[in-house]
C-alpha positions in Angstrom: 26.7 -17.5 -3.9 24.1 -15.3 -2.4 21.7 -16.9 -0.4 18.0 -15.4 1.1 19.8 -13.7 3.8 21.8 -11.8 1.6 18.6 -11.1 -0.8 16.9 -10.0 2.7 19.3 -7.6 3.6 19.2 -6.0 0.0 15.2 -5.2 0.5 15.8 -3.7 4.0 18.4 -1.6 2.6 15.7 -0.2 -0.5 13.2 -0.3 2.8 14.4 1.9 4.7 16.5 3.8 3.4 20.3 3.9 4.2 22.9 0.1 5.3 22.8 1.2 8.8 18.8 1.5 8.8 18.6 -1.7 7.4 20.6 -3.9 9.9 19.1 -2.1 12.9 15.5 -3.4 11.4 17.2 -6.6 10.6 18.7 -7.1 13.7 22.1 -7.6 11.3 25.6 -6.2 11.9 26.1 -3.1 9.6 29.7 -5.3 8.4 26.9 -8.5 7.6 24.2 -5.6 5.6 27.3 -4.3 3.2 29.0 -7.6 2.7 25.7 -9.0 1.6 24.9 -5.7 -0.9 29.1 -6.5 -1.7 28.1 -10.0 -3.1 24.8 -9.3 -4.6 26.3 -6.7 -6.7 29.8 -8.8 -7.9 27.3 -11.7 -8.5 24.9 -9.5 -11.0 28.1 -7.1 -12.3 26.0 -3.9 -11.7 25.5 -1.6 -8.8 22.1 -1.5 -6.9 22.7 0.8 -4.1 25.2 4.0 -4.5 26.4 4.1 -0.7 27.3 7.6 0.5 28.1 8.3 4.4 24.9 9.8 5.0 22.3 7.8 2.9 21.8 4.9 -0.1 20.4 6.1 -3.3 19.3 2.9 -5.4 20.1 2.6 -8.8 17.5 1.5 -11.8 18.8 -1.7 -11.7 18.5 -2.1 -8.0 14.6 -0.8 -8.1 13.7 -3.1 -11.0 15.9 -6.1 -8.3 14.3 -5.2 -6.0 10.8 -5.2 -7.6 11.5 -9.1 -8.1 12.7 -9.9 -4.7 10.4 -8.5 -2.8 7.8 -10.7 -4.5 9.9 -14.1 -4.4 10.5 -13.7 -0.5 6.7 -12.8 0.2 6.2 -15.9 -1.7 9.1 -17.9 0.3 7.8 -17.2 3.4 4.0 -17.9 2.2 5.4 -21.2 1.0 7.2 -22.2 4.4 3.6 -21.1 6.6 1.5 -23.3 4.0 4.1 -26.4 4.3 4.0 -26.0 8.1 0.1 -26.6 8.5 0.1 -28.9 5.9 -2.2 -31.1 7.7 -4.7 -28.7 8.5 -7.8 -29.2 7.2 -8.7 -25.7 4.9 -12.4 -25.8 3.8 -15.6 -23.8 4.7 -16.9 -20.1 3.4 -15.4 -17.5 4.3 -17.4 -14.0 4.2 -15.1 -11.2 3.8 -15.4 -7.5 3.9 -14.2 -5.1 2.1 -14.2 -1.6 0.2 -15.6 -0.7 -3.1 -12.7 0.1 -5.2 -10.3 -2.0 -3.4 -11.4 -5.3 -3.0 -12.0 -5.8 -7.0 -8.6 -4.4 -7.6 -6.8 -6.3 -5.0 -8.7 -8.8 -2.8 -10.2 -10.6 -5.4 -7.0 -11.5 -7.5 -5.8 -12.9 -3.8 -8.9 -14.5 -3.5 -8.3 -16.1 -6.3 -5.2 -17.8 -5.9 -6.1 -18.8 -2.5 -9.3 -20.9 -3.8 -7.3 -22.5 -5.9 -4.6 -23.3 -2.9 -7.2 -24.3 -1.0 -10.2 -25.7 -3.1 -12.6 -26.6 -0.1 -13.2 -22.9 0.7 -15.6 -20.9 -0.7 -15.2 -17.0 -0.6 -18.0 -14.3 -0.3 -17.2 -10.8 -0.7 -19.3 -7.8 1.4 -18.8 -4.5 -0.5 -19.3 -1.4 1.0 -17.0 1.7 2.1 -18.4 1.9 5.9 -17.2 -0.1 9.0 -19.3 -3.4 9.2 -20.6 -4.5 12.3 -18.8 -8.2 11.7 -21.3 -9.7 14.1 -24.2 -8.4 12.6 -23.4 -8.7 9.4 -22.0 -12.5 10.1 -18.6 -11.5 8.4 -14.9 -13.2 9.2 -12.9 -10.8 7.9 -13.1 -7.5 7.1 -10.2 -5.6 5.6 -10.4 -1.9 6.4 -8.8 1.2 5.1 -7.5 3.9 7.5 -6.8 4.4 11.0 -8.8 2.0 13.2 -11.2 3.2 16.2 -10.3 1.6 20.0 -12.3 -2.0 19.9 -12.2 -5.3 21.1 -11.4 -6.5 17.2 -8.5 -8.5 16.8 -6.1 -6.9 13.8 -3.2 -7.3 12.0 -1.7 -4.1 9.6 -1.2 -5.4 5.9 0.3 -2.0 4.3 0.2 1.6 4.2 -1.2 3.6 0.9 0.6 6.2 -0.5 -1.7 9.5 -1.3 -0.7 11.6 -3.6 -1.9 15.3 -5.3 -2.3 15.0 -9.3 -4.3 16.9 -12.1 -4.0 16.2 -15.8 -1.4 17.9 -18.3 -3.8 20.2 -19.6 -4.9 21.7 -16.6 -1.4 22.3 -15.5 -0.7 24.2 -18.8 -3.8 26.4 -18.1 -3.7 27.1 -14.5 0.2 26.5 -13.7 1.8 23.8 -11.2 1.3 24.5 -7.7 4.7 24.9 -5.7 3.7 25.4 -1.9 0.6 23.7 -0.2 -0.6 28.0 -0.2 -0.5 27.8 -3.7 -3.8 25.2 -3.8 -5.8 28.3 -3.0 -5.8 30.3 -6.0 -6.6 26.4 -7.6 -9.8 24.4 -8.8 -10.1 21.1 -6.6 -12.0 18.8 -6.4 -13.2 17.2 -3.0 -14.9 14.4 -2.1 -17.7 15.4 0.7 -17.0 12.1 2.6 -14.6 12.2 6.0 -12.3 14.9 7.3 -11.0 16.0 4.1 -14.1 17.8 2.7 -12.7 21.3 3.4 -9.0 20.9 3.6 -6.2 18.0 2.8 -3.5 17.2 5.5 -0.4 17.7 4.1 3.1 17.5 5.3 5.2 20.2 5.5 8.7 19.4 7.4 7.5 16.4 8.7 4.4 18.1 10.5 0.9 17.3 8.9 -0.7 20.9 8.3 -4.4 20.5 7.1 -4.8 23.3 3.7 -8.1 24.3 3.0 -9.0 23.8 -0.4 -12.5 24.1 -2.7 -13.6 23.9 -6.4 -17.0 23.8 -8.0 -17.0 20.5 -8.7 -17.7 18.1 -5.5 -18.8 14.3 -5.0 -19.4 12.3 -2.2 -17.4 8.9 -4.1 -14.1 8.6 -4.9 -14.3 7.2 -8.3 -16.3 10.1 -9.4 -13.5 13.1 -8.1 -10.8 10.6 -9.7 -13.2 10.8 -13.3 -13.6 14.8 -12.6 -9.6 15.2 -11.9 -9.4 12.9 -15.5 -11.7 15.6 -17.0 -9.6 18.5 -16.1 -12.4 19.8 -13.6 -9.3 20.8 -11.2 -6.4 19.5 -8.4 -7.3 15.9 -6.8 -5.9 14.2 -3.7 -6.1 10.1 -4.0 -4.7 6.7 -2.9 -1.8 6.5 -5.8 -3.0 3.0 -6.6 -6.2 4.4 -7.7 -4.5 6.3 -10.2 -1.3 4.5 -11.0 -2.3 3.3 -14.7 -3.2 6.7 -15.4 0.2 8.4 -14.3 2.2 6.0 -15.9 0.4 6.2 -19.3 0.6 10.4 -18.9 -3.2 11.3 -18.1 -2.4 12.4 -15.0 0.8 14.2 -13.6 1.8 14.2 -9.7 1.8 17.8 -8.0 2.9 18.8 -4.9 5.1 15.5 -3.9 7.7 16.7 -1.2 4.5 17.4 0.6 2.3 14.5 0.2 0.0 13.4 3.5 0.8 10.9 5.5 0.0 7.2 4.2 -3.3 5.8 4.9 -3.3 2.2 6.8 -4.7 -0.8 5.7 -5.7 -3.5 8.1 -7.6 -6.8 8.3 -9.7 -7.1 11.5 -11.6 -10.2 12.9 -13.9 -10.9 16.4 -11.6 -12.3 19.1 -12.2 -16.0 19.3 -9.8 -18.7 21.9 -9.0 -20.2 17.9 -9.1 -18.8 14.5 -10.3 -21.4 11.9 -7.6 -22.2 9.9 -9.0 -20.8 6.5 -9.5 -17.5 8.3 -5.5 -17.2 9.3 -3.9 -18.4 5.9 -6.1 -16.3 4.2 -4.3 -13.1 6.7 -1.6 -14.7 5.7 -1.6 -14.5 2.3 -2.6 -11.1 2.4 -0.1 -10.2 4.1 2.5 -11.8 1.8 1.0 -10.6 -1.6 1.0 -7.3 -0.1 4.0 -6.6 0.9 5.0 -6.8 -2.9 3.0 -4.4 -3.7 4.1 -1.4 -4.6 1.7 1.2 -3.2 
């Protein structure tokens, strides 16, 4: 019978890629990796990864697997920290912040759960899309999206965001699909006036990033309001996919451009140095940590 070793081994192997990737991160044997993926598969009487000598393709079955997995080992190894520190004392607020579109979407639903883990602490979420100050604006926690500046702030890395290209079907049909990163230049798109990518988009062409000037007639300085004027059919936009997941899967919005998309965007949780962190502070990294490495970003 399988056991969690063999069900860790089958992630790695969807992770990164190929058996022989997978037991280098793992620190496994490449014999231990395929006799796990061996038993897995004779135990479910289905394939999940089609080996070849070069790479692993995984099957529908094995991404649908390994969907579930994923999750019940994030919450294995959130079970074992919580059962360790079982004596600690959890209580106290904890100010927390965040961005704008994020934290309702995913910080809050972890919030949730943790509250009711751990009923003595009360959460306050900071909104805002900027780097706090966390001493001056009294915060524990701050969870920050993309690349951090040099400080003294402790930090911990919590996932990395896909970004992806998309317009909607219509304006496809009108304007044609873009092919090459060159081809966004006879295109409408729309550009959000914030940060580096106001007058071009960093995309990846044979593994270099090569920054693409773009423009459109319709600009905004806040996401939300390109991703509505994408949904419109005002034009090309570049966004986090988990921004517009829902509307991809239910066919509003169609992924262009994909073998070149730009680099993922980190997300991080940072807090002030301190000789020890209070215990609701670190389980609630914790648990961010865990619930995010299910996700599917």
């Amino acid at each position: 019978m399988a056991d969690l070793n063999d069900y860790t081994a089958f992630v790695a192997v969807v992770e990164h890629g190929s058996l022989t990737a997978a037991a280098k991160a793992l620190g496994y044997s490449l014999q231990a990796v395929s006799r796990s993926l061996a038993l897995l598969e004779r135990e479910l009487g289905t394939p999940l990864v089609l080996r070849t000598t070069r790479r692993s393709q995984v099957t529908a079955a094995g991404l649908a697997f390994h969907d579930r997995v994923k999750a019940a080992l994030a919450d294995i190894n959130l079970a074992r920290e919580e059962a360790a520190r079982h004596g600690e004392i959890v209580s106290g607020k904890l100010r927390i912040a965040a961005s704008v579109l994020f934290a309702p979407a995913y910080v809050v639903p972890v919030a949730s759960s943790f509250m009711q883990r751990w009923p003595g602490v009360d959460v306050e979420l900071v909104l805002g899309d900027a780097f706090t100050d966390l001493v001056a604006e009294r915060t524990d926690l701050a969870i920050r999206i993309g690349e951090l500046p040099s400080s003294g702030l402790r930090r911990r890395g919590l996932a990395q965001l896909r970004r992806v290209l998309f317009a909607t079907p219509g304006y496809l049909e009108r304007h044609g699909r873009p092919v090459t990163p060159s081809d966004l230049a006879r295109h409408q798109c729309v550009v959000r006036t914030i940060g580096p990518e106001q007058s071009g988009w960093p995309l990846t062409r044979d593994g270099a990033v090569v920054w693409t000037r773009v423009s459109g007639p319709f600009t905004a300085n806040d996401a939300a309001s390109c991703n509505a004027a994408v949904l419109a059919g005002l034009g090309i936009g570049l966004a986090p996919y988990w921004q517009i997941r829902s509307m991809v899967d239910d066919g509003r919005l169609e992924l262009v451009l994909t073998g070149f998309e730009p680099p993922p965007v980190p997300v991080s949780a940072v807090w002030l140095p301190a000789p020890q962190l209070p215990a609701r502070t670190r389980l609630f990294i914790d648990t961010l940590a865990s619930r995010f490495s299910a996700e599917r970003w």
